[in-house]
C-alpha positions as CSV (number, residue, x, y, z in Angstrom):
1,X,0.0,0.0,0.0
2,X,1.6,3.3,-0.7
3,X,2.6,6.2,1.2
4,X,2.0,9.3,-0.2
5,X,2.9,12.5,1.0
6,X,1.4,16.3,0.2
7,X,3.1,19.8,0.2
8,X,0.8,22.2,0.2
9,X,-0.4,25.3,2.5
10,X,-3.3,25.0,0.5
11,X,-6.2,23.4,1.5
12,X,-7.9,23.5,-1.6
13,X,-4.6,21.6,-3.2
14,X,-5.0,18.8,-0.8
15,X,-8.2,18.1,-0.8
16,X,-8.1,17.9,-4.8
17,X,-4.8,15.7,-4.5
18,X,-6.7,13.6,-2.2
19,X,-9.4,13.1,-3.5
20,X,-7.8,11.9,-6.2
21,X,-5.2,9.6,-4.7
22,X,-6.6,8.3,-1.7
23,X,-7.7,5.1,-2.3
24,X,-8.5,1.9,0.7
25,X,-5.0,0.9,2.2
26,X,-3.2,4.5,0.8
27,X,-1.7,6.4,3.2
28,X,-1.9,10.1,3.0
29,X,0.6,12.6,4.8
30,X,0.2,16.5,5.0
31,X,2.9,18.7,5.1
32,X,1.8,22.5,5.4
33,X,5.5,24.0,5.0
34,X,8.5,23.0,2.5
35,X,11.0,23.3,4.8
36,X,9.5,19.8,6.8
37,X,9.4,17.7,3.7
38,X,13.0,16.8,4.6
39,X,12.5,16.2,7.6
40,X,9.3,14.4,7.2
41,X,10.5,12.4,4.4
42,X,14.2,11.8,6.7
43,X,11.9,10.3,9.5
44,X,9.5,8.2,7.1
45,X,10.5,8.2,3.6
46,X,7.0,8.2,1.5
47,X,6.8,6.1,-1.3
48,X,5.4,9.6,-3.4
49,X,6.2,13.1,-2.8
50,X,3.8,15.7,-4.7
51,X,4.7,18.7,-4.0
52,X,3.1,22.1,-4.8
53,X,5.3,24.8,-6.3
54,X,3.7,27.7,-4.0
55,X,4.4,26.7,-1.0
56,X,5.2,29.8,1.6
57,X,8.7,30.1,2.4
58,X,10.2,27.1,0.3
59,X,8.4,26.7,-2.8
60,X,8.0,23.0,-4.6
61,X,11.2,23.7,-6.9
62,X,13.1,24.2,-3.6
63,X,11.7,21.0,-1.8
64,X,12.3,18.8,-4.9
65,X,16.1,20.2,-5.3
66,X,16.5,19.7,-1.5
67,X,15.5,16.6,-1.6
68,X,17.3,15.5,-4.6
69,X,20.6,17.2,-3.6
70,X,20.1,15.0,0.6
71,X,19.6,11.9,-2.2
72,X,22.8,12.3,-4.0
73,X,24.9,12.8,-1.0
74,X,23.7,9.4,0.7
75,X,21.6,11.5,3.3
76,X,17.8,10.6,2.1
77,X,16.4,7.8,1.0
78,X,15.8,8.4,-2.8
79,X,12.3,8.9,-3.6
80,X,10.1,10.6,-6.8
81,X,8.8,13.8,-6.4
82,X,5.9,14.8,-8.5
83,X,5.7,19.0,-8.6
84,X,2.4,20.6,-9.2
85,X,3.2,23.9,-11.4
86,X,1.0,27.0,-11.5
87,X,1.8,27.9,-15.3
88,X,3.6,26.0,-17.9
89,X,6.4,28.2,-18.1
90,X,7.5,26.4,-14.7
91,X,8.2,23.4,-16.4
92,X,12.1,24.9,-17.3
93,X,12.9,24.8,-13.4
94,X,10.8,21.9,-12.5
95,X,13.5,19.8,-15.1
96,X,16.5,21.8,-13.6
97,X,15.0,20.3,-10.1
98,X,15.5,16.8,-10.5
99,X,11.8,15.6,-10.1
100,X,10.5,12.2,-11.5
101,X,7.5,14.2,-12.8
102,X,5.3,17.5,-13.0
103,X,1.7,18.2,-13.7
104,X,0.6,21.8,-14.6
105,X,-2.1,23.4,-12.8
106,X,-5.5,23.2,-13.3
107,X,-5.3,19.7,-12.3
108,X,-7.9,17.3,-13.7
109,X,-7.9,13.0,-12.0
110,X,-7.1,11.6,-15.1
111,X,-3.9,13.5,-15.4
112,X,-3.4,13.3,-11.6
113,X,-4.0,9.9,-11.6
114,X,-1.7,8.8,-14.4
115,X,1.2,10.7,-13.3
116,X,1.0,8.9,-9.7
117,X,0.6,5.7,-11.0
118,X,3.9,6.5,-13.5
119,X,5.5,7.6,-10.7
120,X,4.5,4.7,-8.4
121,X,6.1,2.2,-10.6
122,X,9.2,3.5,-10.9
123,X,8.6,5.6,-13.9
124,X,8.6,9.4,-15.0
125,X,5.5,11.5,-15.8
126,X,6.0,14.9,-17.5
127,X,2.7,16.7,-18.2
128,X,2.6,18.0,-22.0
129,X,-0.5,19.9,-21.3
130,X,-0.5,23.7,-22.7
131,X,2.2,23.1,-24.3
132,X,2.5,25.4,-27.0
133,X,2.0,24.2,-30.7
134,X,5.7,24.7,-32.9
135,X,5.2,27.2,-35.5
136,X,6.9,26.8,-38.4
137,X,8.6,29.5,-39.5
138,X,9.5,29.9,-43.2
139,X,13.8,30.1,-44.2
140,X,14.5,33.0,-46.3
């Protein structure tokens, strides 16, 4: 049964998360600041991290780099992080982060859903949603 663990001071953001994930035998953890994810996660690694990217004092890139950089150094237990971003022009630090995955904001379950189950199995999830179309522009 998994163990999965929400950053957010935002109630709203949880309850959606949860809703979505909670399912018989799933544990769900909430963590109101960024700054205790590490600690949380030092004390009882989670099998899933999803971490909101507005977040009060330590925003989700933060938490996910943090956690990351305790991972490489043999500190943390090495576990995926899945970063829910506001806008898609987040996604450029949410890749510099280190994080198994990212869905952009609004959230919808199917989305939500896939990207834990990705994540859950060992797997990456990167949300292609408003993703702007290429234009092609014509060579002179």
């Amino acid at each position: 049964m998994p163990d999965i663990l929400i950053a957010t001071d935002a109630a709203s953001v949880h309850d959606e998360i949860r809703s979505v994930v909670a399912e018989p035998g799933t544990t769900i953890r909430w963590i109101r600041r960024g700054e205790a994810v590490r600690d949380a996660m030092n004390l009882e690694p989670a099998d899933l991290a999803i971490v909101d990217s507005q977040i009060g004092t330590m925003g989700g890139i933060a938490v996910a780099l943090d956690l990351r950089l305790e991972a490489d150094a043999g500190r943390l237990e090495p576990r995926p992080v899945l970063l829910v971003l506001d806008r898609r022009p987040d996604v450029f630090m949410a890749r510099r982060s280190g994080a198994e995955g990212w869905i952009v904001k609004p959230l919808d379950p199917i989305r939500l859903r896939k990207a834990v189950a990705a994540l859950l199995a060992g797997g990456t999830w990167h949300d292609t949603s408003f993703l702007p179309e290429p234009v092609a522009v014509p060579v002179k």
